[in-house]
Each structure stands twice: as structure tokens, then as C-alpha cells.
C-alpha positions as a printed Julia matrix, in Angstrom:
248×3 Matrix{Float64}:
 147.39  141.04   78.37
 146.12  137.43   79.34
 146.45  136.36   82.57
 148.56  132.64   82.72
 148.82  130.16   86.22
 149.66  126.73   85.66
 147.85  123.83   87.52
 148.97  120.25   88.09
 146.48  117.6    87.17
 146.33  114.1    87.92
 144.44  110.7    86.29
 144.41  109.24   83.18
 140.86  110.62   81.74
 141.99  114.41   83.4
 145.38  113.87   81.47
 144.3   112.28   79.01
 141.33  115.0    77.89
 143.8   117.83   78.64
 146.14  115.95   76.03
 143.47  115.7    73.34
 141.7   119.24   73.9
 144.05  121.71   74.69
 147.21  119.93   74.05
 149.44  123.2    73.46
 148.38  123.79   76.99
 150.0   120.72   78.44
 153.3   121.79   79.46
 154.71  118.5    81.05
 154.15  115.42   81.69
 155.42  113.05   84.5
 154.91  109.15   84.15
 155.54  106.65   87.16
 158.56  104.8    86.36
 157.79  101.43   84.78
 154.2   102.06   83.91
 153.88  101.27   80.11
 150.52   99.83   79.91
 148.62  100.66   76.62
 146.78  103.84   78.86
 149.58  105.34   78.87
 151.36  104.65   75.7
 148.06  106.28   74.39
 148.96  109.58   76.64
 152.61  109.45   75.52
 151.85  108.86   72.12
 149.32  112.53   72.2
 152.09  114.29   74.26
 154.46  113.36   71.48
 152.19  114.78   68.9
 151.85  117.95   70.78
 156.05  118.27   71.81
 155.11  117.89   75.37
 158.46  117.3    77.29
 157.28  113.48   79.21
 159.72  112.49   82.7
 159.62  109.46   84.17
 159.87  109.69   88.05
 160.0   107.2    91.26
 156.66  106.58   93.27
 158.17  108.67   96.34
 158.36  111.88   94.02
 155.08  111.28   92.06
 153.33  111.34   95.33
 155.13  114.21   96.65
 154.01  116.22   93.31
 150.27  114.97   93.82
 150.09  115.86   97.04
 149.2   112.03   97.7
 146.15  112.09   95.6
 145.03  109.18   93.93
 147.12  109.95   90.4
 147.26  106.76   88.66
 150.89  107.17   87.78
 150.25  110.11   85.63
 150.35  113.81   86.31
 150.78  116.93   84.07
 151.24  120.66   84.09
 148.58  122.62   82.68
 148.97  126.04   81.89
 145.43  128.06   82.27
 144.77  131.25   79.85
 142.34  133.51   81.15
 141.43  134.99   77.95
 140.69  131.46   76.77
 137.92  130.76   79.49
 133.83  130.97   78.1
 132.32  134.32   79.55
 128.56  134.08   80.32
 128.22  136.73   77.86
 129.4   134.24   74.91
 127.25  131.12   76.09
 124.16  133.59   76.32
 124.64  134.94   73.04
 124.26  131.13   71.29
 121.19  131.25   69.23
 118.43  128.29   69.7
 118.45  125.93   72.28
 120.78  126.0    75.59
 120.94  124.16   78.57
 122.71  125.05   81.77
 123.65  123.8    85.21
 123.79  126.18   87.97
 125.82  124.71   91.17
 124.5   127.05   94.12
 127.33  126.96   96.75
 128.36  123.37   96.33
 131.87  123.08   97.53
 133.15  119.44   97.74
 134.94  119.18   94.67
 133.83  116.02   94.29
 130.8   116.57   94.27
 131.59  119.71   91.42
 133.82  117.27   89.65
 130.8   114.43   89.62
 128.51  117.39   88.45
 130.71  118.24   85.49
 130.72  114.69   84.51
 126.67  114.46   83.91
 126.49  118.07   82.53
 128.99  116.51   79.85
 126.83  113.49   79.3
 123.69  115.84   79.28
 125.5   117.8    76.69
 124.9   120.89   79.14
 126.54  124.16   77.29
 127.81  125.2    80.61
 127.82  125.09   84.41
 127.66  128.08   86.28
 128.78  128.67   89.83
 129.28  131.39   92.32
 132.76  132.74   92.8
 133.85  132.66   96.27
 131.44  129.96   96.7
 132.86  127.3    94.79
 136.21  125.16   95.2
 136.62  126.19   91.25
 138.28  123.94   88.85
 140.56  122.05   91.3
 142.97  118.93   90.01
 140.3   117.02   92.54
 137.49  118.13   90.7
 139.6   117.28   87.0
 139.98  114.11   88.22
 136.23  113.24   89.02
 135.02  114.94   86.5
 137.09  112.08   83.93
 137.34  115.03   81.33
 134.52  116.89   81.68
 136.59  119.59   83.38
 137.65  120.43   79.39
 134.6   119.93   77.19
 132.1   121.71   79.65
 132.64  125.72   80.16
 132.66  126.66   83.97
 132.15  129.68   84.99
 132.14  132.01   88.11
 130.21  135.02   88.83
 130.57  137.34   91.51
 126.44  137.64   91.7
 124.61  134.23   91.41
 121.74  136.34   92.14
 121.98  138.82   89.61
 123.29  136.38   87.17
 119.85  134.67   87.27
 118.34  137.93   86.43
 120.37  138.03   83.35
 119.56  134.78   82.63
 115.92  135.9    83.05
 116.39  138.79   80.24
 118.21  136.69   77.44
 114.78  134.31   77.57
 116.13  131.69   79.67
 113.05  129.35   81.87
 114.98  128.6    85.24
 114.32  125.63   87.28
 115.28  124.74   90.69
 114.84  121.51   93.2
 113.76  121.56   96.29
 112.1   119.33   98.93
 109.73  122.25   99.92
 107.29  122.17   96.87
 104.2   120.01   95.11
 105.79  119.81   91.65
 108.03  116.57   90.7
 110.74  116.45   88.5
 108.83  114.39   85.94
 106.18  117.43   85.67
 108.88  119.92   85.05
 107.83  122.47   82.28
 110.61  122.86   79.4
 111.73  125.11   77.04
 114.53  125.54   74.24
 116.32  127.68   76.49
 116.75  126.16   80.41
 118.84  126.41   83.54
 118.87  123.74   86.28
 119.6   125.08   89.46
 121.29  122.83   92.16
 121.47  123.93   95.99
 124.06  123.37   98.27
 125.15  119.72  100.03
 122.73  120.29  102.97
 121.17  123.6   102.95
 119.74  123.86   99.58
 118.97  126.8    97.44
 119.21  130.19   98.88
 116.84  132.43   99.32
 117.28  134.95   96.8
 118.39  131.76   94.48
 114.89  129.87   95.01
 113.05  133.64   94.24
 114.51  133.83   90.99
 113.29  130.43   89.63
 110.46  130.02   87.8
 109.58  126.77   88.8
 110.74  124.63   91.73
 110.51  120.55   91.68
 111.45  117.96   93.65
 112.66  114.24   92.81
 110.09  111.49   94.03
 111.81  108.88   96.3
 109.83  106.14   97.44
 113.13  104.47   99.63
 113.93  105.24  103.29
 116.73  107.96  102.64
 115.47  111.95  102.84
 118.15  112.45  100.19
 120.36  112.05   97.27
 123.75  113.08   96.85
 123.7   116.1    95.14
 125.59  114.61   91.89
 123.64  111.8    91.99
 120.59  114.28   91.91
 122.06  116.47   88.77
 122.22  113.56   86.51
 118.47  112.41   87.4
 117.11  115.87   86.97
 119.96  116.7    84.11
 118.39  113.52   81.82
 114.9   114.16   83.29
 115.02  116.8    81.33
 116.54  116.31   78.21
 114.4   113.13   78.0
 111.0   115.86   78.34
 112.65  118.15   75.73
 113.43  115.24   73.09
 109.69  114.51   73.37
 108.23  118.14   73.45
């Protein structure tokens, strides 16, 4: 039997993505009294189509419910099937070209929600993360990732280690940055089949992470700063290499 938790979400483009992608998921949806700006006739006007039950409440109880997170007068219930969530079995077994992101023990969820955001814009076919390693999908990280959080699969694995291996035996070229190596980013080898590894907010890769890529790069930086953000970094190295595939 599937497995069901509801989660509250917050923010128009979180909303307003849960509304137009899984919209017989959205269970309710609260609306700051006196907010009827053209947003959010848009979201009532999807939660209508869909039967959702819409309440408008007072500022002191919308900010109870978000937990005093930055909701822009919207918030909704979502409920979460666990037999609805991608396996890595079912992304592996696409035919032709695939792209992945691998988040290696990044937990701000801002910085997984930012993350989400590029591998959407990338068109990345999902983003991979360890399980007790990762703040998971989080309303924080729904709201920074402005969507993302619905079109991009994200899944946990117990083993990020062995999961590479796997990723290793279904043909998949694995690359990883780092600060410790002579390759840049823009001399990155590509293939049809590709996972971008990402390491942590200040310790990097892992060991046994860094041993199971097959090529390690760093981005060129020619300011005063030692690094990037680590979203910031995704989306450079996420179009990097799209751009190097589109012209393979």
C-alpha cells in the first residue's frame, strides 16, 4: 500500500507549480485575506479547476501556519505519494541521452532548493542526493526552487557511494569539481549519458565520492574570492556542459 504525509508549502511559483502539476495532490489552499492581485486569481482560478477547497485567513494565522517563512500570502497542503516518487531504477532505464545532478551532502535547503532551480533550466532528468545527508524536499527548498521542486525527480539513496557504482554499470561518464585538480570546467569530456557531482558547502566531495568519478574539474576564477556558492557553481558547470554537448 502507498505510503501518504502531507506537507505545507509556501510561495506563489511552489503553489503555483504544485497547482499546475500535481493538482489532485493539492489538498488546500489558504489565501491572505484581501490579496486578489492577478497572481493569485491565477492560483485560485487552477485550484478551482482541480476542486481544491481555497480559505481565506488573517496575517496572524498565515504566519502561524508558515512557521514565519516568507509565504507571499499563499500556502497549500500537499499530500506526498510515495509510490508516485521517480526510483533511480526508472531514470536509469531511459534510453539515449541523460543528465544528472548529484548533491554530495549539501544541506542548506537553500542551497538544494537553488540547485533544483538550474537542474530544471539545464533540463537535468534528475538530482540525486544522499539520504540522511540531505534536508530532502523541504517547503524551504519548494520555495527556492520556484517550481523546480515538481518538474525535476529527487531522489535519496541510502549509498551515494554505491549508487555511483551503479551509475558506473548502466554507462553513465561521472564528473566531479574540485579545487584539487589541473582540468577546468571548460575542458570537461562529455558524453550522452553524464552525472555532475557537487560536494558539500565547505568540505567538498568525499573521499569515496571523488574515487568514483571519472574525471574531476574545477571552475577558473580570475576574482579575489577562493569560492562560489555552491548553487551558483551548479548552474555554471550545469550549462558548461550542456553548451559542450550541443556542440559535440
Amino acid at each position: 500500500m502507498a505510503k501518504n504525509r502531507n506537507e505545507l508549502i509556501y510561495g506563489i511559483h511552489a503553489v503555483e507549480s504544485a497547482l499546475e502539476n500535481r493538482g489532485e495532490d493539492v489538498l488546500q489552499l489558504w489565501v491572505l485575506q484581501g490579496r486578489n492581485d492577478q497572481r493569485v486569481s491565477k492560483l485560485l482560478a487552477l485550484a478551482h479547476q482541480y476542486g481544491v477547497s481555497v480559505q481565506a485567513i488573517s496575517t496572524d494565522k498565515m504566519k502561524k501556519k508558515s512557521q514565519d517563512a516568507s509565504h507571499q500570502g499563499v500556502l497549500a497542503e500537499l499530500r506526498v505519494t510515495q509510490s508516485k516518487l521517480t526510483s533511480l531504477d526508472d531514470v536509469l532505464s531511459k534510453p539515449g541521452d541523460l543528465l544528472l545532478l548529484i548533491l554530495d551532502e549539501i544541506q542548506d535547503p537553500h542551497n538544494v532548493g537553488a540547485c533544483l532551480r538550474s537542474a530544471d533550466a539545464a533540463g537535468v532528468d534528475a538530482v540525486i542526493a544522499p539520504k540522511n545527508r540531505t534536508p530532502g524536499i523541504t517547503a524551504v527548498v519548494r520555495k527556492v526552487a520556484c517550481g523546480a521542486a515538481e518538474t525535476v525527480p529527487f531522489i535519496t539513496v541510502t549509498n551515494l557511494a554505491r549508487t555511483l557504482e551503479q551509475l558506473h554499470e548502466h554507462d553513465v561518464f561521472i564528473v566531479g569539481t574540485a579545487g584539487e585538480t589541473d582540468h577546468s570546467l571548460y575542458d570537461v569530456n562529455v558524453s550522452r549519458r553524464m552525472a555532475l557531482v557537487m560536494g558539500a558547502e565547505e568540505k567538498g566531495l568525499r573521499r569515496l565520492t571523488r574515487e568514483n568519478c571519472d574525471q574531476l574539474v574545477y571552475i577558473p576564477m580570475r576574482g579575489s574570492v577562493e569560492s562560489l556558492n555552491v548553487s551558483v557553481a551548479t548552474g555554471i558547470a550545469l550549462f558548461e556542459i550542456r553548451r559542450k554537448i550541443a556542440a559535440a
